[in-house]
GULO-51668 format. One record per atom (N, C-alpha, C): z, x, y; residue in one letter. Coordinates in steps of 0.1 Angstrom, whole numbers, padded with zeros to 4 digits, always signed. Atoms other than C-alpha are relative to their C-alpha. Example, Ala and Ser with C-alpha at 12.3 -4.5 7.8 and 13.67 -1.06 7.14 Angstrom:
+0000+0009-0012A
+0078+0123-0045A
+0000+0009+0012A
+0000-0009-0011S
+0071+0137-0011S
+0008-0008+0011S
END
This chain:
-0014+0004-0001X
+1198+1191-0104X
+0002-0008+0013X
-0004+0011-0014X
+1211+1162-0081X
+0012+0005+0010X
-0010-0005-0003X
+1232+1166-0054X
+0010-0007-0001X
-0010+0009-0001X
+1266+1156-0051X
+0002-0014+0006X
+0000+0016+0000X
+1277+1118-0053X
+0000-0001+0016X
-0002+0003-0017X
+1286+1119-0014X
-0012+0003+0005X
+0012+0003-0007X
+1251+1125-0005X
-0012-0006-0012X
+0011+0001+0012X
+1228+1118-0041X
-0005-0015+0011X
+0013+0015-0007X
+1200+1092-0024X
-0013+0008-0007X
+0012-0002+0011X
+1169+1087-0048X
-0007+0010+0010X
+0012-0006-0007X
+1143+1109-0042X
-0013-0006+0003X
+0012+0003-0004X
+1111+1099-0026X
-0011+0007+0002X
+0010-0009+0001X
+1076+1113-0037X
-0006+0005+0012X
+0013-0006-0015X
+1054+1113-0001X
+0010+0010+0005X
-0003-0009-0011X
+1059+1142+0022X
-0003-0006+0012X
+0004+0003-0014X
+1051+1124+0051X
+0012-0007+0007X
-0012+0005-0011X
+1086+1113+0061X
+0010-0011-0011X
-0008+0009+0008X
+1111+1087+0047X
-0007-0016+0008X
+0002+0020-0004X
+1108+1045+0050X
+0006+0002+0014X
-0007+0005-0013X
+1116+1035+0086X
+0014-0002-0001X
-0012-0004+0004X
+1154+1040+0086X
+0009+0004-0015X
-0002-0005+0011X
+1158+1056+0057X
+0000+0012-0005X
+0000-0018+0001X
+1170+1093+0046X
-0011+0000-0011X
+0011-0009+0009X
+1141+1118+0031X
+0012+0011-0009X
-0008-0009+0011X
+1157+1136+0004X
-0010+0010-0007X
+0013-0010+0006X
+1137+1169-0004X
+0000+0002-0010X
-0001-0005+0015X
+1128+1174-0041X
-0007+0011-0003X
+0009-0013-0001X
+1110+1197-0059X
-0010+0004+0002X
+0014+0001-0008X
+1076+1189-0045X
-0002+0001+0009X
+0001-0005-0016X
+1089+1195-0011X
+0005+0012+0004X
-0006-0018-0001X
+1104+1231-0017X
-0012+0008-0004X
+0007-0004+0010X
+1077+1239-0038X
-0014+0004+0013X
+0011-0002-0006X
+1053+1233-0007X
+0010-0005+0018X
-0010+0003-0007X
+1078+1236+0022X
-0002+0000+0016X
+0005-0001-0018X
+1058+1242+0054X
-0007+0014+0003X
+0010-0019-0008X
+1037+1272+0074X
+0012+0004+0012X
-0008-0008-0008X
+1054+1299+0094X
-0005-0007+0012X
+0002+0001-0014X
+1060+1294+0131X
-0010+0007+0005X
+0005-0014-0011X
+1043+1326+0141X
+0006+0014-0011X
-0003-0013+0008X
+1050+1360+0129X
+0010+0012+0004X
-0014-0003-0006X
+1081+1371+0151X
+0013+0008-0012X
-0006-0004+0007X
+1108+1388+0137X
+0010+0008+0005X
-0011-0003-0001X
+1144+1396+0144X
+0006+0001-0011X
-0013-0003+0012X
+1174+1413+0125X
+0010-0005+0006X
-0017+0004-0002X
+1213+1403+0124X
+0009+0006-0005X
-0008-0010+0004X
+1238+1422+0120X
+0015-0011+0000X
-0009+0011-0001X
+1270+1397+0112X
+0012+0004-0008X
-0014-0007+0015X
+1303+1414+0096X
-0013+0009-0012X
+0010-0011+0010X
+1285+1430+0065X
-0012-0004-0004X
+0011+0004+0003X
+1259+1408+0063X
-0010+0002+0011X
+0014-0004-0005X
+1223+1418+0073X
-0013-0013+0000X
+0010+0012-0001X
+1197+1391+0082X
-0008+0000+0009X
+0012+0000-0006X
+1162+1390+0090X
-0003-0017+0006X
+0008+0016-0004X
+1149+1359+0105X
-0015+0005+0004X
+0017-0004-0006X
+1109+1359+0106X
-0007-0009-0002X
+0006+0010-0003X
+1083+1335+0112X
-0003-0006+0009X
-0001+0007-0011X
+1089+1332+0142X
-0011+0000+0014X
+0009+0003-0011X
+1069+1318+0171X
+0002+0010+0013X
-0007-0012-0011X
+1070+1341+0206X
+0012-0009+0006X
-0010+0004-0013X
+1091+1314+0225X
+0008+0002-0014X
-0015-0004+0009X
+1118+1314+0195X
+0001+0016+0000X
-0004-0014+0000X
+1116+1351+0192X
+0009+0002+0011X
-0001+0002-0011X
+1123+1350+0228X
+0016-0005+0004X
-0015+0010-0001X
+1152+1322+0226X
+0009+0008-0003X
-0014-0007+0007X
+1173+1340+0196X
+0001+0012+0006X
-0007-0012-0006X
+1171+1371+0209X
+0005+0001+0011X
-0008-0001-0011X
+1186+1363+0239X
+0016-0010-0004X
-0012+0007+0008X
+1211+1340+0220X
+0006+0003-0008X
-0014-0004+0006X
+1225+1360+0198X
+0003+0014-0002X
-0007-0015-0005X
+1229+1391+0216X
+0016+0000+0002X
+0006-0013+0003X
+1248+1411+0206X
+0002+0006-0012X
-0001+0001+0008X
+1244+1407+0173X
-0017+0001-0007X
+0018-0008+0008X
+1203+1419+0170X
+0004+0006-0005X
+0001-0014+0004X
+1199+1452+0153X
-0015+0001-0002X
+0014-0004+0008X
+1166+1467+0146X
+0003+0010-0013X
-0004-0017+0012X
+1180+1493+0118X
-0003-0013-0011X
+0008+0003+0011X
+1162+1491+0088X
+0008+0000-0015X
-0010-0001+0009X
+1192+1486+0067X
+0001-0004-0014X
+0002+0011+0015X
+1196+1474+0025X
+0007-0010+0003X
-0005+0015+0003X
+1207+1445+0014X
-0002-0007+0011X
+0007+0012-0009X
+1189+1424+0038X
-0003-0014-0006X
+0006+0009+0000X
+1184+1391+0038X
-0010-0008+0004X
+0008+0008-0009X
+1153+1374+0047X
+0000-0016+0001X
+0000+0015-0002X
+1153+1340+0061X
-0013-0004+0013X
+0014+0004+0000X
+1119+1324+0065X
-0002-0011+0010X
+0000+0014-0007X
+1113+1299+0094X
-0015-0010+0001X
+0012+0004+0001X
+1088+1274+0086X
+0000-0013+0012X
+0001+0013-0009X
+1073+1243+0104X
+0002-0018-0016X
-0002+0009+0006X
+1084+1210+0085X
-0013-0008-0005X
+0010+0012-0004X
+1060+1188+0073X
+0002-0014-0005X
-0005+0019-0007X
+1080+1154+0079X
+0010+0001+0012X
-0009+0003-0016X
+1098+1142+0109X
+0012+0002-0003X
-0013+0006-0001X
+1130+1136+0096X
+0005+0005-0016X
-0005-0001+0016X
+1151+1144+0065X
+0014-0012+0001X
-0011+0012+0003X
+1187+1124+0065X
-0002-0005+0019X
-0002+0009-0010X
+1188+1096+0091X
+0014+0005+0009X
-0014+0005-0006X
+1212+1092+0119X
-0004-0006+0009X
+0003+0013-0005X
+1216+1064+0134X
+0014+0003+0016X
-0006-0006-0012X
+1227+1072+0174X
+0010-0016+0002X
-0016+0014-0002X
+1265+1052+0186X
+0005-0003-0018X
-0008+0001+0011X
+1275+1053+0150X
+0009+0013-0001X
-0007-0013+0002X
+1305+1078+0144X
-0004+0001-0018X
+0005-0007+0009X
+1295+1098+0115X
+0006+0014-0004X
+0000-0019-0001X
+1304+1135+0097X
-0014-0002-0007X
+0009-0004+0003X
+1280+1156+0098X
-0007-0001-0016X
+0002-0003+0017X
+1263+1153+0061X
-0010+0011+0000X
+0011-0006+0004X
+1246+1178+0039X
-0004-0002-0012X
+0005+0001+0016X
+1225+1175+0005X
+0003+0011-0003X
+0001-0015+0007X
+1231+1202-0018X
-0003+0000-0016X
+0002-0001+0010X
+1216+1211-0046X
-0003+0013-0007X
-0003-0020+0008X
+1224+1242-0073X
-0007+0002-0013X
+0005-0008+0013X
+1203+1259-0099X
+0005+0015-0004X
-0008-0007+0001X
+1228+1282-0107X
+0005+0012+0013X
-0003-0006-0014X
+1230+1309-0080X
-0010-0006+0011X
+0009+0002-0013X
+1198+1296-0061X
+0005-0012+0005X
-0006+0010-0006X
+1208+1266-0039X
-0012-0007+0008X
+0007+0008-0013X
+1190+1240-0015X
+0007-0007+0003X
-0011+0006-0008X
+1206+1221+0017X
-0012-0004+0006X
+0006+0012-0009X
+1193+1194+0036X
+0008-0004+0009X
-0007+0010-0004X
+1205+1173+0062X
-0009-0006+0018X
+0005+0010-0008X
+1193+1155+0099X
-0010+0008-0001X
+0007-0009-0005X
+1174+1187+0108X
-0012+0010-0009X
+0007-0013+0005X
+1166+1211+0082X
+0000-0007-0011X
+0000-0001+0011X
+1158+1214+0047X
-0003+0018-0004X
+0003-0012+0003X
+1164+1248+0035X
+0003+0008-0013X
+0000-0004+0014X
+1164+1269+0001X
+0010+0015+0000X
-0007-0011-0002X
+1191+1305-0003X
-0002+0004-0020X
-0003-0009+0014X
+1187+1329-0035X
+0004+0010+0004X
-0011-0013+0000X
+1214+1351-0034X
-0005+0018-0008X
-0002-0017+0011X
+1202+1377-0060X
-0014+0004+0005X
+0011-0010-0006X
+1169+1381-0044X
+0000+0006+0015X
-0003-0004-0021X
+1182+1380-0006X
-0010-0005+0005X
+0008+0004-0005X
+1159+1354+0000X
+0002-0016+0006X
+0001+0011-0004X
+1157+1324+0020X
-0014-0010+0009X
+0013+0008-0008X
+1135+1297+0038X
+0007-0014+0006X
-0004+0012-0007X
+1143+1270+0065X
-0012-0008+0007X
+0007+0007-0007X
+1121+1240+0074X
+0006-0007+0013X
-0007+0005-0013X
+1127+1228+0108X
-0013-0008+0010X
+0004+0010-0002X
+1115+1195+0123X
-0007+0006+0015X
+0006-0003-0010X
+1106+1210+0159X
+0000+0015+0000X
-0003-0018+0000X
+1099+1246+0172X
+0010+0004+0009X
-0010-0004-0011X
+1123+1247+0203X
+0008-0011-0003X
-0008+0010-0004X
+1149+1222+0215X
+0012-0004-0011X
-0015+0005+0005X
+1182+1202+0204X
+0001+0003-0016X
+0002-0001+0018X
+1167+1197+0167X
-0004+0009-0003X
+0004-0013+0007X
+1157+1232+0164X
+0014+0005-0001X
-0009-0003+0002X
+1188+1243+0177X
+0010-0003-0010X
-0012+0002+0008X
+1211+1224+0156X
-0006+0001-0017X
+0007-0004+0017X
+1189+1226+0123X
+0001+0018-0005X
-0003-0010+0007X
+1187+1264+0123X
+0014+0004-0001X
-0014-0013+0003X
+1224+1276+0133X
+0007-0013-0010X
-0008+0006+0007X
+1237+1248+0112X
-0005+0003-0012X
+0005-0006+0007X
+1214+1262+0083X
+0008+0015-0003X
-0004-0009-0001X
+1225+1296+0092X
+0013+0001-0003X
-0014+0002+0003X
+1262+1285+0087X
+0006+0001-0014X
+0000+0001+0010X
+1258+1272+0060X
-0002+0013-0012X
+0006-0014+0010X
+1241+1304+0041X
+0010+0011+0005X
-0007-0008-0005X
+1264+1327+0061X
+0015-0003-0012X
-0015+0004+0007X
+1297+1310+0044X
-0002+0000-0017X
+0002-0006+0014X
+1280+1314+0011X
-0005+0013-0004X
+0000-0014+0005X
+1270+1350+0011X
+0010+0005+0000X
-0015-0004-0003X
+1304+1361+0025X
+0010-0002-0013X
-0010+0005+0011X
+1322+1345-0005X
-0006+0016-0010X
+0006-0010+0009X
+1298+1374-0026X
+0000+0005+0003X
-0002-0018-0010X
+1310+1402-0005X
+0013-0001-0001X
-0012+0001+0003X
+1346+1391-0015X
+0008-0008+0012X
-0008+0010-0012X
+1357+1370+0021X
-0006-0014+0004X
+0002+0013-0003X
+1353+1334+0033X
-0005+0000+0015X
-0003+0005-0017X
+1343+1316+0070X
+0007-0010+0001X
-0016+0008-0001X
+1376+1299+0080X
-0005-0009+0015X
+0003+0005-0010X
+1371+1273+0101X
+0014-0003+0011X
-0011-0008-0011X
+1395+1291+0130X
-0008+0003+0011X
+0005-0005-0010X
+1395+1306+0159X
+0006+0014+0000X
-0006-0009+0004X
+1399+1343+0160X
+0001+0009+0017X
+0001-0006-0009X
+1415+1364+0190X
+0006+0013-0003X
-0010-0014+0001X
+1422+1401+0192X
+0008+0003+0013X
-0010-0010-0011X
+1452+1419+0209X
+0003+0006-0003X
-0005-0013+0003X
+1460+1449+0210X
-0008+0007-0011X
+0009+0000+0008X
+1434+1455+0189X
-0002-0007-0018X
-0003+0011+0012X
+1446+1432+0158X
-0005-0013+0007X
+0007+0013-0002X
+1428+1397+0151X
+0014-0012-0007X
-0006+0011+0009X
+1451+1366+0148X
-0009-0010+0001X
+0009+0003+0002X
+1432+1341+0135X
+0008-0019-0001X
-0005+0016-0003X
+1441+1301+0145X
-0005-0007-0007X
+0010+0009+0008X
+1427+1274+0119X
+0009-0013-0004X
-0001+0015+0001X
+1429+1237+0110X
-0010-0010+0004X
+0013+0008-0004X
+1408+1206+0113X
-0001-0002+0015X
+0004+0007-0021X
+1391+1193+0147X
+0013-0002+0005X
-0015+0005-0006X
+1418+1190+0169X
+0013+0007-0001X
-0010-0008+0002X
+1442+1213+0157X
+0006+0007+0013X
-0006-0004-0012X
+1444+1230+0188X
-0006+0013+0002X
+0004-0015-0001X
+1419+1262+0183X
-0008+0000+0011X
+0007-0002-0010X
+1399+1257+0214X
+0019+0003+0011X
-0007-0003-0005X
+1432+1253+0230X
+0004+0010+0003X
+0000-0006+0002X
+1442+1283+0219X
-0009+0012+0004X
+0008-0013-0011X
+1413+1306+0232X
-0001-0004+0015X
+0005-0002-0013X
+1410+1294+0264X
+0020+0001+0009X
-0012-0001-0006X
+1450+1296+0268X
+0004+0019-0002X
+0009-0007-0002X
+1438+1334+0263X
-0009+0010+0003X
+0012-0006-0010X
+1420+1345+0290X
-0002+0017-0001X
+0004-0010+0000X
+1424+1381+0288X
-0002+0008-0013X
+0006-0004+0017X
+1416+1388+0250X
-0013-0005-0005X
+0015+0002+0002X
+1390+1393+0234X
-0003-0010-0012X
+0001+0009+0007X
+1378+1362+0214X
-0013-0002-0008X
+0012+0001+0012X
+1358+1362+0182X
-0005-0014-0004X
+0004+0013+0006X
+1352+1327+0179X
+0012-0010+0005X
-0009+0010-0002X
+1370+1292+0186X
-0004-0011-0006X
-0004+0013+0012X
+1358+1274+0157X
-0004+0004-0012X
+0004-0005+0017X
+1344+1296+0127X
+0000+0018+0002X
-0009-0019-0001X
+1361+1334+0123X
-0006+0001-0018X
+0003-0003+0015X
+1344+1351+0093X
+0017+0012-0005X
-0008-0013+0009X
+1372+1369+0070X
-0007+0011-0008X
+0014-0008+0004X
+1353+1401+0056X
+0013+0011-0009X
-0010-0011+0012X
+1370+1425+0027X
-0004+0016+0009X
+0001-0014-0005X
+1371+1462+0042X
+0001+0009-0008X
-0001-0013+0008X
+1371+1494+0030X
+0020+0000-0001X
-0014+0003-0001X
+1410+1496+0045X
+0005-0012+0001X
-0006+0015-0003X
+1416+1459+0047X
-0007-0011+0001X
+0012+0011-0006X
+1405+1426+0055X
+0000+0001+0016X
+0004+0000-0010X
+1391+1422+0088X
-0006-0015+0006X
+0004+0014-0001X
+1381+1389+0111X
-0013+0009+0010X
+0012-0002-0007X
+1345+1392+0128X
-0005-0019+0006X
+0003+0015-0008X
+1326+1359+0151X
-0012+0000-0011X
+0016+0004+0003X
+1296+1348+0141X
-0011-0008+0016X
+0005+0010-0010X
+1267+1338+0167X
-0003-0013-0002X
+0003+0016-0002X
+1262+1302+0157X
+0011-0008+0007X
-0010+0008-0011X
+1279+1287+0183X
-0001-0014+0008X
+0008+0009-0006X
+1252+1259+0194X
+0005+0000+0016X
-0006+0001-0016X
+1264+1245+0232X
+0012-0006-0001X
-0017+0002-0001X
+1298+1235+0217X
+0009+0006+0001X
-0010-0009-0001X
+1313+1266+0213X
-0005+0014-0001X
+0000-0013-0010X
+1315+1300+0229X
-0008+0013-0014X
+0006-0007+0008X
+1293+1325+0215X
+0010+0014+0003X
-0008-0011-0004X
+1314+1360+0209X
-0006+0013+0009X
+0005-0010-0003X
+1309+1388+0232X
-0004+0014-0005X
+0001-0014+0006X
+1312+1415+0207X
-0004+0001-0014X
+0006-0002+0014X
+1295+1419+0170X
+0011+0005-0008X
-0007-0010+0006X
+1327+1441+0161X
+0009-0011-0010X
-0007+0002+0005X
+1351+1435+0136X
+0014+0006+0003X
-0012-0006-0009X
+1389+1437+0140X
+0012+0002-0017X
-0012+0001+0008X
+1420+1442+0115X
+0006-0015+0000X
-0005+0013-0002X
+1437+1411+0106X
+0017+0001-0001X
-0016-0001+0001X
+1475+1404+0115X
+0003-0012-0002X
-0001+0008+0009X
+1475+1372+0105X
-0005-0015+0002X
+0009+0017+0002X
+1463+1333+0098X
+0009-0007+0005X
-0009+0006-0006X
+1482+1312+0115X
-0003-0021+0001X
+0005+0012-0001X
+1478+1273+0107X
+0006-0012+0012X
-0005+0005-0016X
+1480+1255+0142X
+0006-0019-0004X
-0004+0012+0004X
+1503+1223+0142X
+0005+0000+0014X
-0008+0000-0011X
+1507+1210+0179X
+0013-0009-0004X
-0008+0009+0000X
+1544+1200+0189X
+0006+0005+0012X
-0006-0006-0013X
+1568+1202+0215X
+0012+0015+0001X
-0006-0012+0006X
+1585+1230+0198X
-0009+0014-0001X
+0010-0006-0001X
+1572+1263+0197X
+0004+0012-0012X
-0003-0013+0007X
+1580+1286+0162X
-0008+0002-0012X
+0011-0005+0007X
+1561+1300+0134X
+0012+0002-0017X
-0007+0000+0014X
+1574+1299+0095X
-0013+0004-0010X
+0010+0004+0016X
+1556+1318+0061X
-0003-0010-0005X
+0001+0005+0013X
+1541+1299+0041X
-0002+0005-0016X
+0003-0005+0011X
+1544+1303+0007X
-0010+0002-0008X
+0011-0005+0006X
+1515+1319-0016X
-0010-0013+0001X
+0010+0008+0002X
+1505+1287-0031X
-0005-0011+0010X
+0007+0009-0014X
+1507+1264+0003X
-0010+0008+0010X
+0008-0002-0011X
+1489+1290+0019X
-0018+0000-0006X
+0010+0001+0006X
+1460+1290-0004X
-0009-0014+0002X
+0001+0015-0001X
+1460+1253-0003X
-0006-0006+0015X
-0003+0000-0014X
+1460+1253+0038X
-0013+0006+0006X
+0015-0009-0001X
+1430+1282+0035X
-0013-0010-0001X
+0003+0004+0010X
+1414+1263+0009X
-0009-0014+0013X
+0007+0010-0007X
+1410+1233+0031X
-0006-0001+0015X
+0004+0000-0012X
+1400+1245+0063X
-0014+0012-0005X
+0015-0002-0001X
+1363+1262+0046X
-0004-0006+0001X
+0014+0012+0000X
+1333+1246+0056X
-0009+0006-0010X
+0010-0001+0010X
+1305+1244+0030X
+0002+0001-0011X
-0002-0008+0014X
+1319+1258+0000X
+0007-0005-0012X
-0003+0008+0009X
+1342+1237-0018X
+0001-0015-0001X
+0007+0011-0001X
+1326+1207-0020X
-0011+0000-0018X
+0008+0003+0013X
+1308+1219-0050X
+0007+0007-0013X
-0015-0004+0009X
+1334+1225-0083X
-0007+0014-0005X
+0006-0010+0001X
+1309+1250-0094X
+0000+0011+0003X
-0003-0005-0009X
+1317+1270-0065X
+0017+0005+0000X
-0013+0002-0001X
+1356+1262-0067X
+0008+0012+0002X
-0009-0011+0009X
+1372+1289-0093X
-0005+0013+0011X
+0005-0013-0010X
+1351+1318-0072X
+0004+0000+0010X
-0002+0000-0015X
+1359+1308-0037X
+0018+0000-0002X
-0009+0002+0004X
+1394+1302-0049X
+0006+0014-0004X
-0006-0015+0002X
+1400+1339-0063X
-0002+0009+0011X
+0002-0005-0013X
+1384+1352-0031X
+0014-0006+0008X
-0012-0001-0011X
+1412+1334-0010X
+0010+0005-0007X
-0017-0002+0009X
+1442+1342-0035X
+0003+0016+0003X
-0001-0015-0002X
+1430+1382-0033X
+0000+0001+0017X
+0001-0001-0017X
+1426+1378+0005X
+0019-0004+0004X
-0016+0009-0004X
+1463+1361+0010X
+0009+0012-0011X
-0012-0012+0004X
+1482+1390-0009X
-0004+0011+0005X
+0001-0014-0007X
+1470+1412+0018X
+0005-0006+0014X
-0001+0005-0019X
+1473+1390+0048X
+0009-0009+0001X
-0013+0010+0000X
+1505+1368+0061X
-0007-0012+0003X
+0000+0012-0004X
+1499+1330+0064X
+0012-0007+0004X
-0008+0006-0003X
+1517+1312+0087X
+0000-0017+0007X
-0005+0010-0005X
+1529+1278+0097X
-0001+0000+0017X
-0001-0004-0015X
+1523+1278+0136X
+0005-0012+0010X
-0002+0012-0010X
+1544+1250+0159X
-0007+0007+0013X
+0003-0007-0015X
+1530+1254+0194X
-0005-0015+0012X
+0008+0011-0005X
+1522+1234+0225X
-0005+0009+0012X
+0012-0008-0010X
+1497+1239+0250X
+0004+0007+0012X
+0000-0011-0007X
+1510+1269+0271X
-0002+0014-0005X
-0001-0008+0010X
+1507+1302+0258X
+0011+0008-0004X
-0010-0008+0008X
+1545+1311+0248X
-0004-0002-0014X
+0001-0002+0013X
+1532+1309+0216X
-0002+0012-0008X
-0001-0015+0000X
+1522+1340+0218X
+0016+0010-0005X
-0010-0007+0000X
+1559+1354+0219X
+0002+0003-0015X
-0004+0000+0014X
+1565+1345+0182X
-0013+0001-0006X
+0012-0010+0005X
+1529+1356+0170X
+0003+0012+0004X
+0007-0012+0000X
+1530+1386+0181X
+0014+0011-0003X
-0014-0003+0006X
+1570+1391+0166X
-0003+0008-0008X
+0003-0002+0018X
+1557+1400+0132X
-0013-0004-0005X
END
């Protein structure tokens, strides 16, 4: 199955790389035979309800993540684990980028009903949901391109398990007070970095991707560690109550208005990364937000950069 029109580029038989500027597009001859383990390392994750092994790993990665995304290890030998497989690539390069050109990030994706594969600068990697299995090739073993290949891999697969556990990752920022999570979202720029560092004495789950997670009593917002060196890794694994979504619109005014059911769905809807992009996907991700938003208020948020905004968040 091809991927979507916004990345479909022919596929190319060698494994040894793409043409001199020219994206590699992995088919099924490069999943099929996808690379050798790092090493034989092995760390757990503990991430809202999701469980994730990562193994393969070399000693200096072992090394790295576990100091990176403390404190979100676990060693407990828990079900429903996921394992995710870290291999060594064997081409340089998968999609091109060409440095001084502005660019969004791209990914390939391609679906054989629940199993999936993603590509893009760094990675090429495979996720089957029903076996709890995964595998990521990755062009170096340390540095920039490891870094940004696995946790941008890891994102990716994170935002699609979560949807099969009944919640989304909202590309927000989530802070608690008083022990309730409000949860800041909109595209770049919105104002969610703003917003956590205006701040300072709460505790902040993230300042650019807040997982939503279904509860026993409610929904709840949790961080996630992929944070790369743009943004602040959470200090706490915990999960919080959610009081509410708040869609950030700076102005010089500072008040907050409901939105109604279907704009807020609409508002949700467009601030996931990964997931609806592919229509396949749509209707499912789609009834996850609609049951999530008849538990939790969405609001409209004017605000400008001080933190009275606060005053009318924390009204209602």
């Amino acid at each position: 199955m091809s991927a979507p029109e916004s990345t479909r580029i022919a596929e190319r038989p060698a494994l040894t790389g793409a043409a001199p500027g020219a994206d590699f597009v992995p088919g099924r001859e490069f999943f099929a035979d996808p690379g050798e383990a790092f090493g034989t390392g092995r760390i757990g994750l503990a991430i809202g309800p999701l469980r994730i092994d990562l193994e393969g790993l070399s000693a200096a990665q072992s090394g790295l993540l576990s100091d990176r995304f403390r404190p979100f290890v676990t060693s407990g030998a828990e079900a429903n684990r996921c394992t995710v497989r870290l291999l060594r690539s064997p081409v340089a390069s998968f999609l091109r980028f060409v440095p001084g050109v502005p660019e969004l990030y791209r990914v390939g994706v391609r679906r054989s009903g629940p199993h999936a594969q993603f590509w893009s600068y760094e990675f090429a990697g495979s996720l089957d949901p029903a076996d709890r299995r995964a595998s990521v090739s990755l062009v170096e073993e340390t540095g920039a391109l490891f870094d940004r290949g696995l946790e941008n891999f890891l994102r990716i697969m994170t935002a699609n398990l979560i949807v099969e556990r009944g919640g989304f990752l909202l590309h927000g920022a989530g802070v608690v007070r008083g022990g309730r999570a409000h949860v800041f979202f909109g595209p770049s720029g919105s104002g969610k970095t703003t917003v956590t560092s205006m701040s300072p004495d709460d505790v902040v789950l993230s300042d650019d991707l807040t997982l939503v997670i279904r509860g026993a009593a409610g929904y709840e917002a949790a961080g996630i560690p992929f944070g790369l060196a743009h943004h602040r890794i959470p200090d706490t694994s915990e999960s919080f109550p959610i009081a509410s979504l708040n869609r950030l619109v700076q102005s010089r005014e500072v008040r907050r208005e409901r939105l109604p059911r279907s704009r807020a769905v609409a508002e949700v809807a467009a601030s996931l990364p990964f997931v609806m992009k592919d229509a396949r996907q749509t209707d499912r991700v789609l009834d996850v937000i609609e049951g999530a938003l008849k538990k939790i208020p969405v609001y409209r948020l004017l605000f400008r950069k001080d933190p009275s905004f606060w005053g009318v968040v924390e009204q209602g």
